[in-house]
N, C-alpha and C positions, 0 to 999 in steps of 0.2 A: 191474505193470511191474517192481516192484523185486525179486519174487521168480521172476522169467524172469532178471532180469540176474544173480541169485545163483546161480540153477541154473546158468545157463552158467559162470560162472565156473569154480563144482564140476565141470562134465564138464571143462574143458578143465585146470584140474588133475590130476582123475584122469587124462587121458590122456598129460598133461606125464607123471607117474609111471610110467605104464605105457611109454613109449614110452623111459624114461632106466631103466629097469632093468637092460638088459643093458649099458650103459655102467657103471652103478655096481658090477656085480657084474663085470666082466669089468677094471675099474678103467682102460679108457682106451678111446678113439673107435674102432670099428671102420678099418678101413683099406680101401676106396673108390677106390683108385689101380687104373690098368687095369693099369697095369707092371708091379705087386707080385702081382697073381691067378697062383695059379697055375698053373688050366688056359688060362686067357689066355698064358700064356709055352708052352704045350705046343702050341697052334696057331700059334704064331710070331703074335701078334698081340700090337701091342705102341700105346704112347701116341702118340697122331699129332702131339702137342706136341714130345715128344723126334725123332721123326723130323723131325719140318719143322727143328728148330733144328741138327739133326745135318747135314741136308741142303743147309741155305741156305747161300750161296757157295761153294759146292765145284763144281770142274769134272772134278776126278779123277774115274775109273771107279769104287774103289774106295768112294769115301764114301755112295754112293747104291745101291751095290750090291743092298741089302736091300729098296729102294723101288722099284727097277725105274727112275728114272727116268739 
C-alpha cells in the first residue's frame, strides 16, 4: 500500500513538472483571455463578459451596435 502511494505521488510530480515547463521557461502564465487571441479579434469575436457589461443599460442605437441587439 505504501509503495502505490509513493509511486503516485512520483507520477503526479513528474507531471506537476512536465506541465510548469513552459511557464518556467517562457517566465509568466500563458494568456487564455478570448479578447487578447488574435485570430479571435480577426473574426470579430470578442469576450461575451465585456459585451454584456458594454451592453447593459444602454438604450442608444449606438452602444449595442456590434451585438445586434
Amino acid at each position: 500500500m505504501f509503495l502505490v502511494f509513493v509511486v503516485v505521488i512520483v507520477l503526479v510530480a513528474i507531471a506537476a513538472v512536465f506541465l510548469s515547463i513552459g511557464v518556467i521557461i517562457k517566465g509568466k502564465f500563458p494568456d487564455t483571455h478570448v479578447g487578447h487571441n488574435v485570430e479571435m479579434k480577426k473574426r470579430g469575436i470578442s469576450c461575451v463578459k465585456n459585451e454584456s457589461t458594454f451592453c447593459q443599460g444602454r438604450s442608444d442605437s449606438e452602444a449595442c451596435r456590434g451585438c445586434q441587439l
